[in-house]
N, C-alpha and C positions, 0 to 999 in steps of 0.2 A: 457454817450453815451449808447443807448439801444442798448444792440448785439440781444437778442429773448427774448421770454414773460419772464424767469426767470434769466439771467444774466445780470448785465450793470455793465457800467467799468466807472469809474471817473479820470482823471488826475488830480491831487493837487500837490501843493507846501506842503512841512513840513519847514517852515519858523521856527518852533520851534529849528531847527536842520540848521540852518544859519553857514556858514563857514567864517571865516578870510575877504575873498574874496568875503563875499556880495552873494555868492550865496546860493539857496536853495535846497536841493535835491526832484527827481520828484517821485513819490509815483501812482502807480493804486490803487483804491478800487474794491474791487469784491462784489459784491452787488449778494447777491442768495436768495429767498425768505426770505427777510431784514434781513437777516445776512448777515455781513460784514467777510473780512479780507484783509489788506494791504500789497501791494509787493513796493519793493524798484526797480526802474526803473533804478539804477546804473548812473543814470543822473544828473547833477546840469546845474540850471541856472539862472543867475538875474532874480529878480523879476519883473523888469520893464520891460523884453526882456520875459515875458509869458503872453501866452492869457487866460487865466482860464475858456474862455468861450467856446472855440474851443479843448481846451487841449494841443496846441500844444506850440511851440515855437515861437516869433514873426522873420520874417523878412526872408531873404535869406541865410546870410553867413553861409559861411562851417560848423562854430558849430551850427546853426539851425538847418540846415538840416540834421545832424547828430544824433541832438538829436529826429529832430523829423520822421528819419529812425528806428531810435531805438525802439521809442513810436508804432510806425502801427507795426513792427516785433514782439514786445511784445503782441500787441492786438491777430497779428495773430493767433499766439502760445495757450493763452489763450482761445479761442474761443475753437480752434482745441483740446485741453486736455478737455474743458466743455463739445461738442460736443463726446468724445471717451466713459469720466467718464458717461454720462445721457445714453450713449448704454449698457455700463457695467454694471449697478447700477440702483434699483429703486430710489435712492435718491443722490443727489449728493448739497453738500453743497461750500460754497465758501473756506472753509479752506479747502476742497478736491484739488480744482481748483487750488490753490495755492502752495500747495507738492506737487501735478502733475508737475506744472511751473519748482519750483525750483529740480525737480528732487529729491523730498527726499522720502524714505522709510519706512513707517511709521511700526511700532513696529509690524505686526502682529502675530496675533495669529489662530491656531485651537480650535474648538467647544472640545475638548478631552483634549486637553492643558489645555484651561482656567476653565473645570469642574475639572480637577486632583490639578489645582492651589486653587482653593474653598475648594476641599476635604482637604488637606495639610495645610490651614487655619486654616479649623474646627476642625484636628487634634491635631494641638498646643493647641488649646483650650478646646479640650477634654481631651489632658494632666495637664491640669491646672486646672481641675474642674471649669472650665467656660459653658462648652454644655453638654450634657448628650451623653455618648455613643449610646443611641438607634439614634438619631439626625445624628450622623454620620455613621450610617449605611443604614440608609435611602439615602445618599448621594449617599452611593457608589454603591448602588442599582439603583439611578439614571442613574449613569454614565453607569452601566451596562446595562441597559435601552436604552440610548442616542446610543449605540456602538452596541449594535441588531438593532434599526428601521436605521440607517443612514447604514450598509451594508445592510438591507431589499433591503428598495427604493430610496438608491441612488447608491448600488453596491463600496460602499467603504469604507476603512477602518475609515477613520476620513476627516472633510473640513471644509477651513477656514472660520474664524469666518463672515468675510463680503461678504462671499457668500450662506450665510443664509436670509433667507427671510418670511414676516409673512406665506404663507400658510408653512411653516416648522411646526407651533406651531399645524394646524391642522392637519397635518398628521401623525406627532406623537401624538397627542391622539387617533386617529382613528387607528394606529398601535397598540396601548395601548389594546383598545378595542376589534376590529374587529380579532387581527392576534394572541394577547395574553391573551384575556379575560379577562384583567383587570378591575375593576367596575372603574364606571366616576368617584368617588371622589379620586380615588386612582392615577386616570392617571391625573388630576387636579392638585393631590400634586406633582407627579414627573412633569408636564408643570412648576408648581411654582419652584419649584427647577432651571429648565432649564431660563426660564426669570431671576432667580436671577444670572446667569451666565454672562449672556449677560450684566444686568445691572454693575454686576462689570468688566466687560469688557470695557464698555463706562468711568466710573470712573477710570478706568486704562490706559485707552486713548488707547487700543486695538483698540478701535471700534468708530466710529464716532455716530452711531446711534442703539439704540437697533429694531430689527425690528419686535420683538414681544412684545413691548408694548401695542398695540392696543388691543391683543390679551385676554379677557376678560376668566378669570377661574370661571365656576360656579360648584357650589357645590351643590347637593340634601342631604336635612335634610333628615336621614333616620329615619326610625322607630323604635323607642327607647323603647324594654319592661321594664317596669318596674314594680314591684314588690308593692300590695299594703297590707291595714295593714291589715287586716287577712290571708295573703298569708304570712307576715314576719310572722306570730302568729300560722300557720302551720307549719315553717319554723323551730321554736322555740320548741315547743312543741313536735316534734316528734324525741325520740329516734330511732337512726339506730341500728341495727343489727352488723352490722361488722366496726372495729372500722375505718378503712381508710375514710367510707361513712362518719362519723362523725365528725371526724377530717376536711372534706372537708368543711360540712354542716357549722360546728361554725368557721371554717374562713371565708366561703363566710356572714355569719351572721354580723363578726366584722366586714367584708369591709361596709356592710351594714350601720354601724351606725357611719363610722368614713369617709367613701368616699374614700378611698385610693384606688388606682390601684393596682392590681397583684403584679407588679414589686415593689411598695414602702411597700407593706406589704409583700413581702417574704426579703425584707433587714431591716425589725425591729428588734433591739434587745430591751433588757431591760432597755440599758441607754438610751433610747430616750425616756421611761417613765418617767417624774420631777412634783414634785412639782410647779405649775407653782405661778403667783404672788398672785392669787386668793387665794390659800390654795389647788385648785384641782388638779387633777391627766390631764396630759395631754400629749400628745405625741408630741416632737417637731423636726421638720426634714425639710430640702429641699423635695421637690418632685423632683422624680429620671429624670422624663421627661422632667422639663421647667427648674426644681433650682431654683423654687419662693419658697419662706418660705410656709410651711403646716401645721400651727400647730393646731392641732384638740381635744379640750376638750374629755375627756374619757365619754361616754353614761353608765348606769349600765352594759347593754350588753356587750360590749364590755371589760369592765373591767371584767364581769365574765367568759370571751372568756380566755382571758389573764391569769388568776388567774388559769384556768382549767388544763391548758398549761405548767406552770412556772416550772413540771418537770417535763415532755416530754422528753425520752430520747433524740430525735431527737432536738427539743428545748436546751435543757441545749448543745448537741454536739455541735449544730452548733452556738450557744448564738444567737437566735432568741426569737420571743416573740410568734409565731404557726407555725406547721406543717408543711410549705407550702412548695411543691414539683415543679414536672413539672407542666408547664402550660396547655400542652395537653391534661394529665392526668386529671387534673383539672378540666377542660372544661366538660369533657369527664362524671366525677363522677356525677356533676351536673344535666348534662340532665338527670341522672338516680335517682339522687336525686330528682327532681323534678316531674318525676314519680310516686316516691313510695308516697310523698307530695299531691300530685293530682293537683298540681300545670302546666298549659297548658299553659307553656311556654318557650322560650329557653333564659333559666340561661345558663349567661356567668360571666366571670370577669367583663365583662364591665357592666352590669346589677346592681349588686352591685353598682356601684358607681354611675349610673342614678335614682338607688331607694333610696337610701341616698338625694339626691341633691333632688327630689321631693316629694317625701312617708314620707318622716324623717324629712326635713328640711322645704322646701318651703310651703307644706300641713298646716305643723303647725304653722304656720306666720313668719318663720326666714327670715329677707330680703335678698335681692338680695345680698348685699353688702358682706354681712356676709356670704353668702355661697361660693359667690364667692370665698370668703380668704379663708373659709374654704378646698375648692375644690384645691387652690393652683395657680389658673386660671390667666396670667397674665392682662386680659381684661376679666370687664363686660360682654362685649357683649360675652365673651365666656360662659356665665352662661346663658345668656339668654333665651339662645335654651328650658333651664328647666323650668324659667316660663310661653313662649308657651306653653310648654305641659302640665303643669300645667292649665291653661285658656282652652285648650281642654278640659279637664278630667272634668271642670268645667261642660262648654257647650255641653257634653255630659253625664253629671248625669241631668241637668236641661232639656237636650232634650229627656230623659227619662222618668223625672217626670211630663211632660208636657203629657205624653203617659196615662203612668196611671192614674191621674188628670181626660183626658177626659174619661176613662174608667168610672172612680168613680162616675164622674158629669158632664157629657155630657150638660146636660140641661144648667146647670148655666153657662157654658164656652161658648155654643151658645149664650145667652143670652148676654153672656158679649160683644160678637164681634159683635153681631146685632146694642150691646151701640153704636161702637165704629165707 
């Protein structure tokens, strides 16, 4: 029986489920955009004494009529909690319709709850050397995130989880942005974070439906300096003056030729230098961010980085393999290193390990695969980004020489297109 465009109700028999006494018990179906789920109507009756076409019971007597008082007061009921849930709710499914019926309570949660239940996961797990500590701080960065836009623009401290809805996802980015200047890739990652809330909220049976699925994160490839080979050959070649500048200069040189991030070259020591099966010198470690194996053959450079280093008082104190201090600092030397270089551009950490992955590797025909492994990258497609750029730097030395070309022989390049 159609009650309106998205509910109908069915009367059956569960003849499976047959008593002693020959009867069947009477079962509704709740049909909501073809999901099902089945209530027990608390009725039995012979099979021969039902109409399956009408839903009812046949005939007049007392227990007819009774049963089929029961069935219209059940419908009514039903309608009426469908009817309350669709006011409530942009979505309302037939297993909602049904814990309405039977009056159950479903498990809920808050948006604050179910993010501190996620952090507390990732926790275990950062104690186990399963996630990287930067991983979970990123979380709780979130959560501090979630707990500013939700007192912004709703005026409250925390709200449950199924009175969330998709323009949520957009207004916490536009909060991200507009109120706290965070760049889009960044308010992207903490939206990702937030959907992966909600999705273990649904898998936890918190939540009937996640309502930011739709909700679509895009990311803008940023522009990526990188560093080419006469810029490393100036890099290389010029002694500093004061020794911190140098020390800075021949670490950011070895991230250069080995891809490492900040973080996983200031925790190297000397045993993660072996022998590997080859016979060469390699360095072999988790990377400190993902904990995919990193293990990256030693370059001449870089072993002479290493070698320069080996007794470094700061080195030998701290049983490191370079110098490497703060990361601000860091940052910081470089822009000036790059200066005194004549090099116009801004060196970072991150720089190093983009010019490694292109300038070092890809340039020279290392494929994709291999850099990938190299890089530590649990997915290709996260390498990818560098043969883009790569196929840029192409199409833009080719769309230079095409320049000069016509300079040189204008005549013969008209000629060729008049061929053509």
């Amino acid at each position: 029986m159609k009650v309106n465009e998205k509910l109908s109700m069915l009367l059956t028999l569960e003849k499976s489920k047959t008593s002693k006494d020959g009867k069947a018990p009477i079962t509704i179906r709740l049909t909501v955009d073809s999901k099902r789920a089945e209530i027990s109507l608390g009725q039995k009756v012979l099979p021969e004494q039902w109409n399956q076409d009408a839903g009812i019971a046949k005939g007049s007597s007392t227990e007819a009529r009774l049963i089929n008082t029961a069935i219209e007061r059940a419908k009514v009921k039903l309608r009426q909690h469908y009817d309350l849930l669709l006011s409530q709710n942009d979505y309302v499914s037939a297993a909602m319709v049904k814990e309405a019926y039977q009056g159950k309570k479903k498990d809920t949660r808050s948006l604050l709850e179910a993010v501190a239940f996620v952090i507390d996961k990732m926790e275990k797990k950062v104690s186990n050397g399963h996630r990287a500590a930067g991983t979970l701080s990123k979380w709780r960065t979130t959560k501090d995130k979630l707990t500013e836009f939700i007192q912004h623009d709703y005026k409250v401290k925390d709200m449950p989880l199924d009175k969330i809805v998709y323009s949520f996802a957009e207004d916490f980015v536009d909060f991200l942005m507009l109120e706290q200047g965070v760049e889009s890739n960044t308010a992207m990652k903490y939206l990702k974070n937030t959907k992966h809330v909600f999705k273990t909220a649904v898998e936890r049976d918190w939540l009937l439906k996640n309502p930011l699925t739709a909700y679509k994160c895009t990311y803008i490839n940023p522009d990526r300096d990188i560093l080419n080979e006469a810029e490393i050959t100036a890099l290389y070649q010029k002694k500093l003056a004061t020794p911190k500048l140098q020390e800075v200069k021949d670490t950011y040189l070895f991230m250069c030729f080995t891809g490492y991030a900040y973080k996983d070259v200031s925790l190297l020591s000397p045993d993660h230098v072996i022998k590997f099966f080859d016979g060469e010198d390699w360095i072999v470690k988790n990377r400190e961010k993902t904990l995919c194996r990193e293990n990256v053959p030693l370059l001449p450079i870089a072993k002479e980085m290493i070698e320069r280093y080996k007794n470094h008082p700061y080195c030998k104190d701290k049983n490191v393999l370079l110098p490497v201090q703060s990361n601000q600092a860091f940052n910081s030397y470089l822009k000036e290193i790059a200066g005194i270089c004549g090099i116009d551009k801004n060196l970072t950490t991150h720089t190093a390990r983009h010019t490694f992955a292109t300038t070092v590797t890809l340039a020279n025909g290392v494929p994709l695969e291999t850099v990938s492994a190299l890089l530590g990258h649990k997915s290709i497609r996260t390498t990818q980004i560098y043969a883009k750029i790569i196929a840029q730097k192409i199409s833009d030395d080719m769309g230079a020489l095409r320049e000069k070309l016509f300079i040189k022989m204008p005549h013969a390049l008209l000629l060729q297109e008049h061929a053509a």
